[in-house]
C-alpha positions as a printed Julia matrix, in Angstrom:
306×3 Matrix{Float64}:
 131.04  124.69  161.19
 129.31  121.82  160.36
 128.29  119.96  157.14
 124.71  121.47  156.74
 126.26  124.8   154.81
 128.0   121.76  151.69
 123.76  120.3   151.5
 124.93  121.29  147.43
 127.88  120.03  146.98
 129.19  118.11  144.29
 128.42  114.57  144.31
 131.88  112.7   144.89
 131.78  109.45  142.82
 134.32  107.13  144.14
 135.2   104.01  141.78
 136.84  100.6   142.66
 136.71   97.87  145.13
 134.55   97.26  148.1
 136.16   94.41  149.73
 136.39   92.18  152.71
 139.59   92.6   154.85
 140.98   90.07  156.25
 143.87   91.51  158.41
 146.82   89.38  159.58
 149.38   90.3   162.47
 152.99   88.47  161.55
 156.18   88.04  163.51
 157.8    89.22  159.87
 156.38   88.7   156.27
 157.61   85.24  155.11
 160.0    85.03  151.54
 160.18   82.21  149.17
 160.14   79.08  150.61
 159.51   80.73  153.85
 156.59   79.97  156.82
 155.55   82.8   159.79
 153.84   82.65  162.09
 150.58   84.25  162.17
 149.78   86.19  165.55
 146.18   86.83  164.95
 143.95   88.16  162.5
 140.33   89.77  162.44
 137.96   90.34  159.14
 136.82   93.92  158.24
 134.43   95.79  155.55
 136.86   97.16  153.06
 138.35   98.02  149.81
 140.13  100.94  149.2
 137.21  102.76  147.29
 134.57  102.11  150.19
 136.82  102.85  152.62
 136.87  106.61  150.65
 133.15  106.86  150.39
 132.85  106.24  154.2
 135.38  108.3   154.96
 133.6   111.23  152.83
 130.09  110.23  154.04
 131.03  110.25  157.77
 132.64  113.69  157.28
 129.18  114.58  155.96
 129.98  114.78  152.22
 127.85  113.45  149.41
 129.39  110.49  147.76
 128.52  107.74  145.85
 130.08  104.01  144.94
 130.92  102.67  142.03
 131.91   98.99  142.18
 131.31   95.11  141.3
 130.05   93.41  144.06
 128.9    89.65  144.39
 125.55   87.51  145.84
 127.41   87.15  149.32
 127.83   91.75  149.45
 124.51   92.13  151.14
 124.36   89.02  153.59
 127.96   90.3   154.51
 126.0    93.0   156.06
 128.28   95.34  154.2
 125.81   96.82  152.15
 123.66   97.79  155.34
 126.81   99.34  156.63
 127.41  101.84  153.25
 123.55  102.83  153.4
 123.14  103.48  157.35
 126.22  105.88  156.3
 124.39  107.87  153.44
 126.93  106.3   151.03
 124.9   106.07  147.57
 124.67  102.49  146.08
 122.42  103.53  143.05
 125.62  102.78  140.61
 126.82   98.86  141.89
 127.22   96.15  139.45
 125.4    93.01  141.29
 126.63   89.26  140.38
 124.67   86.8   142.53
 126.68   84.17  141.22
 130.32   85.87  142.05
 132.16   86.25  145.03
 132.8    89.6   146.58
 136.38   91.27  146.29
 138.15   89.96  149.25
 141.77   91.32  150.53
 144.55   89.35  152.47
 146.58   91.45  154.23
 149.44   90.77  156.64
 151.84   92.9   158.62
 154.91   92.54  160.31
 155.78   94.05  163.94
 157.72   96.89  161.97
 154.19   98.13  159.55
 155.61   96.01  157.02
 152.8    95.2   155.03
 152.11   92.33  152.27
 148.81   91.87  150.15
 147.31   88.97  148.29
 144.25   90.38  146.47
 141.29   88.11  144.93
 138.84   90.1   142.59
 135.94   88.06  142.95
 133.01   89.98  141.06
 135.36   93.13  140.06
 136.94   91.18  137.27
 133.58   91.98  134.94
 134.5    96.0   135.73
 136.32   95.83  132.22
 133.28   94.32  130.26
 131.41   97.19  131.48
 130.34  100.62  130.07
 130.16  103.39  133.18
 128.04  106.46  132.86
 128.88  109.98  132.71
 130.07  111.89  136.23
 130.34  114.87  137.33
 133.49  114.62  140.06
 134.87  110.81  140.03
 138.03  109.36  141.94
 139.85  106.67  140.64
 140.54  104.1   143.59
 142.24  100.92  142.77
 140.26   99.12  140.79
 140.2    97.55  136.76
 142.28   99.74  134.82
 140.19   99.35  131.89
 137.36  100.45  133.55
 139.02  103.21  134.93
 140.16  104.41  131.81
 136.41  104.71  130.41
 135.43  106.5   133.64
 138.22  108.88  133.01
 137.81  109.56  129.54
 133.63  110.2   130.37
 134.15  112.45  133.73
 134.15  116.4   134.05
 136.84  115.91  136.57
 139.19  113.21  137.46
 141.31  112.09  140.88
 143.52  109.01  140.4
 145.08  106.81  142.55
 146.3   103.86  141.36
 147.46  102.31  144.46
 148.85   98.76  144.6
 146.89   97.38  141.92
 149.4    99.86  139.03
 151.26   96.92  138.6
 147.85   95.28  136.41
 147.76   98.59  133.99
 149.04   98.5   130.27
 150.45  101.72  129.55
 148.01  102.64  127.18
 145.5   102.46  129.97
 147.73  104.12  132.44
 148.64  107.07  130.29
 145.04  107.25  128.89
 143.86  108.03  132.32
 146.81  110.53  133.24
 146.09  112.54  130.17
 142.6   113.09  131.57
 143.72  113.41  135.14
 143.42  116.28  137.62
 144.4   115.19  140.57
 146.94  112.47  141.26
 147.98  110.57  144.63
 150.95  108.12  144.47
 152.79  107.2   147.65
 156.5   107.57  146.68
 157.09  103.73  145.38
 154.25  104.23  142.61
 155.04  107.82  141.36
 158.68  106.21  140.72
 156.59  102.96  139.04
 154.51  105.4   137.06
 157.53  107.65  135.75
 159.11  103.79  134.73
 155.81  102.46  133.17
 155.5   105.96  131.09
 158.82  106.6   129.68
 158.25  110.41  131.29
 160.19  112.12  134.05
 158.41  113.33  137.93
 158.58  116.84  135.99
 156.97  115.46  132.74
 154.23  113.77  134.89
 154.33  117.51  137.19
 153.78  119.25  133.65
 150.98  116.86  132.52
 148.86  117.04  135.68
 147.41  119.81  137.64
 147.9   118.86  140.91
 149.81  115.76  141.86
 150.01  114.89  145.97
 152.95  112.26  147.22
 152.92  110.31  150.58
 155.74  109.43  152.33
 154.62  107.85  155.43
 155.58  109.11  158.87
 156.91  111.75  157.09
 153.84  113.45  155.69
 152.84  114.13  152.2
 153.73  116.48  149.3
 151.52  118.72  147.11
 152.74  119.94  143.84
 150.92  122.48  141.74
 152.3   124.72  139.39
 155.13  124.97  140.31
 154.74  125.13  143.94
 155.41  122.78  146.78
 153.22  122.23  149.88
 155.08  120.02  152.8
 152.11  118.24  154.61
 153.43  116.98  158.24
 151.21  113.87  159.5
 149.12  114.37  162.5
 151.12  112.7   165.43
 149.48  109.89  167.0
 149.78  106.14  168.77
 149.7   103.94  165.11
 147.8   100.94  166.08
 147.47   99.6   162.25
 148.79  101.53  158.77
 145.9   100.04  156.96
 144.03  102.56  155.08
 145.66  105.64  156.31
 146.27  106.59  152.85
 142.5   106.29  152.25
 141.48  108.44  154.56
 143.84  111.36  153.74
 141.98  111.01  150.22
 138.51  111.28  151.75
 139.33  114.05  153.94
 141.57  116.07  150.95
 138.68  115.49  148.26
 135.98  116.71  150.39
 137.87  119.3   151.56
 138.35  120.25  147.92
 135.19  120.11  146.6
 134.54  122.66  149.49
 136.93  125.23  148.07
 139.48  124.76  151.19
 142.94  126.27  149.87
 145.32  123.33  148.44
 147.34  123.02  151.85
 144.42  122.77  153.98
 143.18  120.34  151.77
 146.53  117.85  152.65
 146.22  118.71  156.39
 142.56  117.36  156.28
 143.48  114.58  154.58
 146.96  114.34  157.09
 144.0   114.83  160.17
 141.6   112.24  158.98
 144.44  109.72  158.23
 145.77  110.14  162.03
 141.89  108.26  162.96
 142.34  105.6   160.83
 145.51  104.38  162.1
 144.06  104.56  165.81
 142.52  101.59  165.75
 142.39   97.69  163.32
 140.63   98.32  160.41
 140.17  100.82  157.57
 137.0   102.32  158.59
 136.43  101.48  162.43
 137.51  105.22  164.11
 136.91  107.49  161.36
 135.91  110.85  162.43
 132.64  113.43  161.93
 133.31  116.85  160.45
 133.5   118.29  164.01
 135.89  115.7   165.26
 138.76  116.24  162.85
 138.22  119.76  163.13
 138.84  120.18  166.88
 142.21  117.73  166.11
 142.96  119.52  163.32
 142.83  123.24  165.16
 145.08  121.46  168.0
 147.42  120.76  165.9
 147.36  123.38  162.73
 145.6   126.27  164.42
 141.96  127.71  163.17
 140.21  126.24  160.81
 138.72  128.57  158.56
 135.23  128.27  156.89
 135.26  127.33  153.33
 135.49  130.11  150.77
């Protein structure tokens, strides 16, 4: 089935960074003290909340972007490449006088990744006040910022990703009291439990429905009281990078279409196996009809949504 039975949807409002990538191959990430060499690197559109909003948009899902952006965003030809994708732009903050959010990523022969991250315009996200939303996720992005959105939203994913280690607990725990959904990958759920003072089964008993990644060995979805074991989709890994992205696009989509909780994470699982096809975050990811037909190979029929 394709997308034109969702035309009604709910809006998904995806806030955080839309960044440049620029993508480093290593020999092995350098220590203290320490120089690599680099083997090559290339320079990509993305930021882990536009890499969401494409993902959503080229499944043919309504989405929309929230996110501070700076005077170089549209001569980057990044903002043509969010439009010609249906991805709405309606909400950016514009500073003609800032840089856009730019990422630094290297990675070893082994997937080991490290990340130097400059905020360039995002760092006014915390002066701001957002509107109201319907359906918003949470991508990395100023935990302040984040914790208006969440207090002001009907319903609330979060994913704090790599940038957890810049949240006060106030903030953090401000936004998990309002959460819905949450998706750690196994280092941060441990992070969050530290940061909180509260136990996996504290955070389990807080939050609805709380999904894990562990890498090449799939995901986990809790929800009351019941665990779902998500396998990943087996493919040739060309580059990690924002594999964890896409499962979100394809799981939140896939929820806002009433697709049963485990279906949801074998989306997501289906859509990640694109992204990690090919360099860069949003270079191979699929159509609606493309991760079906992988995902029916692999799971068996896909049902229509409910």
């Amino acid at each position: 089935m394709n997308g034109a039975g969702w035309n009604m949807e709910r809006v998904i409002t995806i806030v955080g960074h839309a960044a440049i990538d620029l993508l480093f191959d290593v020999e092995n990430i350098a220590i203290h003290d320490e120089s690599q060499p680099i083997i090559g690197y290339r320079e990509y559109f993305g930021g882990g909340a536009a890499n969401i909003a494409i993902g959503i948009a080229r499944l043919g899902g309504s989405c929309q972007l929230i996110s501070a952006v700076g005077g170089d965003f549209e001569p980057s030809g990044y903002e043509a490449e969010l439009k010609a994708h249906g991805v709405d732009l309606s909400l950016l903050y514009r500073y003609p006088n800032e840089k856009s959010t730019r990422a630094f990523v290297f990675t070893d022969r082994e997937h080991h990744q490290s990340t130097y991250f400059d905020w360039g315009a995002s760092v006014h996200l915390k002066e701001l006040e957002p509107p109201e939303i319907d359906f918003v996720h949470l991508a990395t992005s100023d935990s302040v910022f984040n914790a208006k959105v969440a207090k002001k939203a009907r319903f609330v994913s979060f994913d704090p990703g790599q940038d957890l280690i810049t949240y006060s607990k106030e903030n953090l725990e401000s936004i998990l009291e309002n959460t819905d959904i949450l998706f750690t990958n196994r280092h941060e759920i441990q992070r969050v439990c530290e940061m909180t003072g509260r136990s996996f089964e504290d955070i389990l008993a807080m939050i609805d429905t709380v999904v894990v990644t562990y890498d090449a060995r799939g995901s986990v979805i809790h929800q009351a009281g019941k665990i779902m074991n998500i396998p990943v989709v087996p493919v040739k890994a060309v580059d990690p990078t924002g594999a964890g992205d896409a499962y979100r696009a394809g799981f939140l989509l896939a929820y806002v279409r009433s697709y049963p909780l485990e279906t949801c994470g074998r989306i997501g699982s289906t859509v990640a196996s694109f992204a990690v096809q090919s360099v860069g975050c949003q270079t191979d990811l699929p159509a609606w009809e493309e991760m079906q037909d992988r995902y029916e190979r692999h799971f068996g029929k896909l049902d229509a949504s409910p």
